[in-house]
Every structure is written in structure tokens, then in C-alpha cells.
N, CA and C of each residue as an Amber inpcrd file, in Angstrom:
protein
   351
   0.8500000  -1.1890000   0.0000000   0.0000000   0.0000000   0.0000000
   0.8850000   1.2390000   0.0000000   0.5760000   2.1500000  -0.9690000
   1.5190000   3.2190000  -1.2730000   0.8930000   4.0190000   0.1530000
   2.0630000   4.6340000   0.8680000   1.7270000   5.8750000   1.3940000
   2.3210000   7.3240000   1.7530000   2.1840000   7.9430000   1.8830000
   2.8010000   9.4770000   1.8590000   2.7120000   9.8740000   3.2980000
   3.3490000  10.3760000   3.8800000   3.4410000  11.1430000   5.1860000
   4.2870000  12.1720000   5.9080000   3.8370000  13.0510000   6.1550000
   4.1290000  14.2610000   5.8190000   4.3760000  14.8070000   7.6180000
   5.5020000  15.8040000   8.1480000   5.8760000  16.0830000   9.0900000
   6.4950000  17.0540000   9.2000000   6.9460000  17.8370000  10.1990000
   7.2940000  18.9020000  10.3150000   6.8840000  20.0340000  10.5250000
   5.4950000  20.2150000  10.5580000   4.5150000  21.4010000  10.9370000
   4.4330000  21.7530000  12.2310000   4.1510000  23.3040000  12.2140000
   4.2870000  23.2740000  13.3750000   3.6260000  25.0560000  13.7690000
   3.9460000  25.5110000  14.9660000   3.6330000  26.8990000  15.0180000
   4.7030000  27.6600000  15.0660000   5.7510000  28.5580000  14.1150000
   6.5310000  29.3960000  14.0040000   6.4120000  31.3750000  14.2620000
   7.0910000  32.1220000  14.2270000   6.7720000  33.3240000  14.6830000
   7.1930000  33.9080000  12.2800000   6.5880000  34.7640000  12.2710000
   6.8270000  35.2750000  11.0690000   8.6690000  35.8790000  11.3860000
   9.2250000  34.9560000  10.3840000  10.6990000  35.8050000   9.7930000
  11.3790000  34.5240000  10.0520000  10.3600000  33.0260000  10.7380000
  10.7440000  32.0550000  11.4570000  11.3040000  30.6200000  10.2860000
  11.3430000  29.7220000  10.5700000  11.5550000  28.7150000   9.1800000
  11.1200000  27.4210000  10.0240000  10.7790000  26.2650000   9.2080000
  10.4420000  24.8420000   9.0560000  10.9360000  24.0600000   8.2100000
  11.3330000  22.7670000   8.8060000  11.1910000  21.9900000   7.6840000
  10.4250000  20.6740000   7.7130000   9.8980000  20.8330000   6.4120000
   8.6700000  19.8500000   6.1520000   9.3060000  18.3600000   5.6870000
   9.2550000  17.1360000   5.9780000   9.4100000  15.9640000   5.5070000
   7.9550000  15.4060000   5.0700000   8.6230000  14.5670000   3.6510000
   7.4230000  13.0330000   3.4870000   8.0270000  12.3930000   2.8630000
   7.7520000  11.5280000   3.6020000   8.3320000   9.5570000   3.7250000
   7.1390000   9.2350000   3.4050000   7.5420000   8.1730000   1.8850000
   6.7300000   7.7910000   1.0540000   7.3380000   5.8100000   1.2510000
   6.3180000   4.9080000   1.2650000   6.3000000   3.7620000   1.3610000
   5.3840000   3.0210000   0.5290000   5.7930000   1.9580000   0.6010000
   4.8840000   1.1870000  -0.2360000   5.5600000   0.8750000  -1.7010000
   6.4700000   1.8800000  -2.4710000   6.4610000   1.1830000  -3.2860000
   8.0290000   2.5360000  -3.4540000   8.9360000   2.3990000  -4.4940000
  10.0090000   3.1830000  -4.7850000   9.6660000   4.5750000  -5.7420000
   9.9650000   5.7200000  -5.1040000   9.3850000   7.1440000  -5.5210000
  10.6890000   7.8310000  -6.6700000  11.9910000   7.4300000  -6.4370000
  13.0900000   7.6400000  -7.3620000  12.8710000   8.2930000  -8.3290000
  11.9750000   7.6320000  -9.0400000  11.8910000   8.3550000 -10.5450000
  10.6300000   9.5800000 -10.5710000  10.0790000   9.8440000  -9.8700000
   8.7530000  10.2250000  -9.7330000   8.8550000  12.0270000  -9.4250000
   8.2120000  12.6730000 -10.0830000   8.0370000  13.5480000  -9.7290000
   7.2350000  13.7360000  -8.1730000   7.6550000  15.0020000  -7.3150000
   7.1950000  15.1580000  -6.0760000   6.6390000  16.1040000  -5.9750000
   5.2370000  16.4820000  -5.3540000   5.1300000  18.2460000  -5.3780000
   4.9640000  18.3180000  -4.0320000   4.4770000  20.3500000  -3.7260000
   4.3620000  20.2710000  -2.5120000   3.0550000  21.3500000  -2.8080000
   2.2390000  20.8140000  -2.0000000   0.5760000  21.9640000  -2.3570000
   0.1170000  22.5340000  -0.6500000  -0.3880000  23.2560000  -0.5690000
  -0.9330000  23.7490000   0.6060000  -2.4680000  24.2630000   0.4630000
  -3.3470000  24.2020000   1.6710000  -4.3370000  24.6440000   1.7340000
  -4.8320000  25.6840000   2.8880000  -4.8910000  26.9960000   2.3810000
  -5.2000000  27.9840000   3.8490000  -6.6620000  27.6510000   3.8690000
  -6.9180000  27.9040000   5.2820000  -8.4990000  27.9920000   5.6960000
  -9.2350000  29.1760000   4.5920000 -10.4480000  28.3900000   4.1500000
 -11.2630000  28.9580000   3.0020000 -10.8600000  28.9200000   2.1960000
  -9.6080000  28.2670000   1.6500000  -8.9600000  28.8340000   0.0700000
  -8.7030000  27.7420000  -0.1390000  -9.1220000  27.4300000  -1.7520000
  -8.6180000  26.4680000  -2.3760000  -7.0800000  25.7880000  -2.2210000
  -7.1330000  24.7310000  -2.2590000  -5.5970000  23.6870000  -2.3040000
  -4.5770000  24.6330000  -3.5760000  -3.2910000  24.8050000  -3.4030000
  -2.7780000  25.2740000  -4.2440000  -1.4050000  24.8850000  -4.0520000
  -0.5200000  24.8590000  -5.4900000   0.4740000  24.3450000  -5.9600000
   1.9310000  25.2560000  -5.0570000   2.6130000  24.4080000  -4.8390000
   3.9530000  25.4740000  -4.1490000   4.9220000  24.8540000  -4.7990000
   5.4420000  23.8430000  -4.5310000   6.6400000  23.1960000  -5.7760000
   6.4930000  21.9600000  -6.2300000   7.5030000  21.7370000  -7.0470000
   8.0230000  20.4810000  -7.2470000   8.8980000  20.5860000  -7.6580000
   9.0960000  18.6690000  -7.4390000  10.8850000  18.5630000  -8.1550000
  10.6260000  17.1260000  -8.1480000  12.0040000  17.0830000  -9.6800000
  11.9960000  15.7470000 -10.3850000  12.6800000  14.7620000  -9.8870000
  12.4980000  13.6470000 -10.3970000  12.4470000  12.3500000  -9.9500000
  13.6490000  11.9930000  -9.4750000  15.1610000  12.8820000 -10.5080000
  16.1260000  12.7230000  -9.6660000  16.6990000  13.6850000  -8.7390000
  15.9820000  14.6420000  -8.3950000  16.0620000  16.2500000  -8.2860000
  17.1150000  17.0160000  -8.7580000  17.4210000  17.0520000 -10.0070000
  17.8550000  17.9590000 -10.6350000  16.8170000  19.0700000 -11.2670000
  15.7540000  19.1090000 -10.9880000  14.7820000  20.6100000 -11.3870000
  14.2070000  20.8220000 -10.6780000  14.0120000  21.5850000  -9.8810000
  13.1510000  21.8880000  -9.3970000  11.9980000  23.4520000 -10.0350000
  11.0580000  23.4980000  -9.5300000   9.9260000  25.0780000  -9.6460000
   8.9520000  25.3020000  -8.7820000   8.8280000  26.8790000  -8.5090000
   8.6590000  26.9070000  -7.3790000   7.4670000  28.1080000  -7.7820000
   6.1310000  28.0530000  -7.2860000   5.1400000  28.9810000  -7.3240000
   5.7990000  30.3260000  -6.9100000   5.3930000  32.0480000  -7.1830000
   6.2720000  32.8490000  -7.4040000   5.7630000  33.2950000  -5.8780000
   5.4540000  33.1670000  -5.0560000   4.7550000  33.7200000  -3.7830000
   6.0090000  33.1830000  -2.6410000   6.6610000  32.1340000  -3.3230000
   7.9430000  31.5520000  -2.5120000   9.0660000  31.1130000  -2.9930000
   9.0420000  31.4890000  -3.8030000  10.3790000  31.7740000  -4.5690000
  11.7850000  32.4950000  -4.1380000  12.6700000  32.0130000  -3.7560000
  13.9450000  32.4320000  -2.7280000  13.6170000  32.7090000  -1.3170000
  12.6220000  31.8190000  -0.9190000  12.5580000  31.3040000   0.4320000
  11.9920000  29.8770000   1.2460000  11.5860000  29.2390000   0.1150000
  11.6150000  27.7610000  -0.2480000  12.5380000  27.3060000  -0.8130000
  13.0980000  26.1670000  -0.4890000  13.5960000  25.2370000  -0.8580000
  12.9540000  23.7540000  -0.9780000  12.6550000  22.4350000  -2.2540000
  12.6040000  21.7710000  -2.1210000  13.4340000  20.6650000  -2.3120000
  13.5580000  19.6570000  -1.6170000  14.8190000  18.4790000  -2.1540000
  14.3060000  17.3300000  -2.1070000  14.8580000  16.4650000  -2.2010000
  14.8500000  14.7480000  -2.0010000  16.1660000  14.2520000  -1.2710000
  15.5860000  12.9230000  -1.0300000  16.5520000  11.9860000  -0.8170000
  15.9230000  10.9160000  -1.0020000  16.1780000  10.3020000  -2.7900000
  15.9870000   9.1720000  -2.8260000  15.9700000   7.8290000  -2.0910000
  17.3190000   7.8170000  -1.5610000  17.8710000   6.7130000  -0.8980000
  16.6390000   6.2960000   0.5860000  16.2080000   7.3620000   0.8670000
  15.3260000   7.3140000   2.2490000  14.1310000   7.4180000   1.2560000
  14.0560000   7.4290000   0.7080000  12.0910000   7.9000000  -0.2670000
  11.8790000   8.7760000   0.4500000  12.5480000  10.0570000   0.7030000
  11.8400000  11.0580000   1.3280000  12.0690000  12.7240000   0.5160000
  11.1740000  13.3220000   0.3590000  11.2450000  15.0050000   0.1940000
  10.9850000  15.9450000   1.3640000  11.3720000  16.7030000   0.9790000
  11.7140000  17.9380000   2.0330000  11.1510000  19.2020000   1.6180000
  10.6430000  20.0020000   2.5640000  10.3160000  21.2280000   2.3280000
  11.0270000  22.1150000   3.0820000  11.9770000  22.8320000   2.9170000
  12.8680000  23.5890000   3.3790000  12.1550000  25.2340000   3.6060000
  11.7800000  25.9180000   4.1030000  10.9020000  27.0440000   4.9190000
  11.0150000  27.9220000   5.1240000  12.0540000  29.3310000   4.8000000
  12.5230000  29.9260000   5.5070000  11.7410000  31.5680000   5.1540000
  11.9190000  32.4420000   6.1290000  11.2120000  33.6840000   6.4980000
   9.9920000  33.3790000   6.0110000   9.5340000  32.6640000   6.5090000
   7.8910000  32.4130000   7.0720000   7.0410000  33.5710000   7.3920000
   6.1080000  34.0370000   6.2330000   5.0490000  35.0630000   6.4320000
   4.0850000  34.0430000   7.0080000   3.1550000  35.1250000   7.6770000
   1.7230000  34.8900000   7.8870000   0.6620000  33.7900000   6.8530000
   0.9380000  34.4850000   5.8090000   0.3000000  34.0970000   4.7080000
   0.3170000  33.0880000   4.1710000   1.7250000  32.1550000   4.9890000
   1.9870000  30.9110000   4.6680000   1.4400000  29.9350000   5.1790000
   0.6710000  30.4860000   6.1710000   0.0870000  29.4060000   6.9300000
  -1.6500000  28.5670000   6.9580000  -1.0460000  26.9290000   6.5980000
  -2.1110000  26.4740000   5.6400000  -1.4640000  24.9490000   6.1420000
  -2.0940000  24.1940000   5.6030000  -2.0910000  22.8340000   6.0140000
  -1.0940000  22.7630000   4.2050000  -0.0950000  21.7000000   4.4520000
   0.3990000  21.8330000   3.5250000   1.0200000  19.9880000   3.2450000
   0.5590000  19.8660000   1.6630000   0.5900000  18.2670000   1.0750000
   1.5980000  17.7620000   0.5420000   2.3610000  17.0210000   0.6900000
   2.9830000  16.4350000  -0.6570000   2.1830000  15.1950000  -1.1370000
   2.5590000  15.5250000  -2.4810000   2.0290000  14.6200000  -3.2760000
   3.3610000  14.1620000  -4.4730000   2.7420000  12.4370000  -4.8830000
   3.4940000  12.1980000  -6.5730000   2.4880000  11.8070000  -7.8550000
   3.3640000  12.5510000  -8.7320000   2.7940000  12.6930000  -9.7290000
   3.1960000  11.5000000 -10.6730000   2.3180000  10.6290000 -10.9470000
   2.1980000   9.2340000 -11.5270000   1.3150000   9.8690000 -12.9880000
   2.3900000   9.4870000 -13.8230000   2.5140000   9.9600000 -15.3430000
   1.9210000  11.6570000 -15.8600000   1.0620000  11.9930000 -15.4010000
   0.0710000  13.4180000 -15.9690000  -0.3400000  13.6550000 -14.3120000
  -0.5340000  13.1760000 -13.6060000  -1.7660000  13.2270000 -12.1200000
  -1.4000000  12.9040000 -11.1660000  -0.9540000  13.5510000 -10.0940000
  -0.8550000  13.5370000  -8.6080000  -2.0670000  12.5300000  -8.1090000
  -1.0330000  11.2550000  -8.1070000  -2.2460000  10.5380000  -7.8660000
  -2.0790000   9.8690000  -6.2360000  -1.1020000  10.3450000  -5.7580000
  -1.1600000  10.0090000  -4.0630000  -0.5980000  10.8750000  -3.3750000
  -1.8160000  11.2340000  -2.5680000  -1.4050000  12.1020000  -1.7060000
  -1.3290000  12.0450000   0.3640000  -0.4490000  12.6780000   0.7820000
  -0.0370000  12.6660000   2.0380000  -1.6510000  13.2690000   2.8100000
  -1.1390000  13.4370000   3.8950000  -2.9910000  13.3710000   5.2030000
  -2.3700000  15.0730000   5.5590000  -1.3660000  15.4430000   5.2130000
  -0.9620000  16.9880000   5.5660000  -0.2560000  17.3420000   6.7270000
   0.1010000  18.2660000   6.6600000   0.4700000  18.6590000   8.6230000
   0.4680000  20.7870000   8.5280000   0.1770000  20.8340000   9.5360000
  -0.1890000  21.9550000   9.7340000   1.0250000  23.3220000  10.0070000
   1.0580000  24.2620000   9.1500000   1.8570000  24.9950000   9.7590000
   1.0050000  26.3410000   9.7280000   1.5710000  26.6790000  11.1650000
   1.0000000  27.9630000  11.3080000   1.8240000  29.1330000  11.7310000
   1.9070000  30.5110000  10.7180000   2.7700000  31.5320000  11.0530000
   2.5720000  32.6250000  11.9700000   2.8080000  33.3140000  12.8060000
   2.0130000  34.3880000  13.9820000   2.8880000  35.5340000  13.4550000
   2.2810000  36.4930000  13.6380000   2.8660000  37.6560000  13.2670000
   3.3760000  38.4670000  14.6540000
């Protein structure tokens, strides 16, 4: 059974940083594209990065752009969400998911981060 699980959330002060893990099981993620999506209260689920299967590319939605970082580590099946100067605005329950050929077709249960101003 494939699964995704996701860690590292937490409550930070704004200017603060996190880092997000998901440890993926069930089956080998290596080649697979990874993303990372978030959802604020009332607002639609939305895209923040990804990166490829061997992580040599990554892209990054423009709202966090040179203050995200995403990576891998194959060897562990795990990605990372790297966090840093944490606005307010960032704070949202936030997913990884893999993208199996065209479609994010498994996704993590989330973990929560929340920014205080």
C-alpha cells in the first residue's frame, strides 16, 4: 500500500523557518516527480513546488520563490520542504504529493503549519 506522510509542521513566529518531511512507502518514488501543495483555511488547495524524480529541477510557485527550498533523498524515499522567512500568509495545512505519469495521484494526510505575526 503506497503511502505518503508528511511532518514537520508546526507553530513558528513570522521571519521564522520549518522543515517539512514526506516519507513515502509502499512502493520506490526515485523516478517520480514530487510536489508540494498547501491549503489555507477557506482557500482552495494550491500548488507550491516540485521537483523531479532525480532532483535535478526543481519550480517553485512565485509567492515563494527564494525562500523555499525543495529536495529529495531518494535513498530514504523522502522530500523535504525547506521554509525559511515564514510570512503569515503561509500558513495552511500543507501536502505532498506524486505525480504518476500526468496526475498527482497520491497524496499525504498533511500537517499543519501555522505563522504568527
Amino acid at each position: 500500500q503506497v503511502q505518503l506522510v508528511e511532518s514537520g509542521g508546526g507553530l513558528v513566529q513570522a521571519g521564522g523557518s520549518l522543515r517539512l518531511s514526506c516519507a513515502a512507502s509502499g512502493r520506490t518514488f526515485s523516478g517520480v516527480v514530487m510536489g508540494w501543495f498547501r491549503q489555507a483555511p477557506g482557500k482552495e488547495r494550491e500548488f507550491v513546488a516540485h521537483i523531479s524524480g532525480s532532483g535535478g529541477s526543481t519550480y517553485y510557485v512565485d509567492a515563494v520563490k527564494g525562500r523555499f527550498t525543495v529536495s529529495r533523498d531518494n535513498a530514504k524515499n523522502t522530500v523535504y520542504l525547506q521554509m525559511n522567512n515564514l510570512k503569515p500568509e503561509d500558513t495552511a495545512v500543507y501536502y505532498c504529493a506524486a505525480r504518476i505519469v500526468a496526475t498527482y495521484a497520491y497524496w499525504g494526510q498533511g500537517t499543519q503549519v501555522t505563522v504568527s505575526s
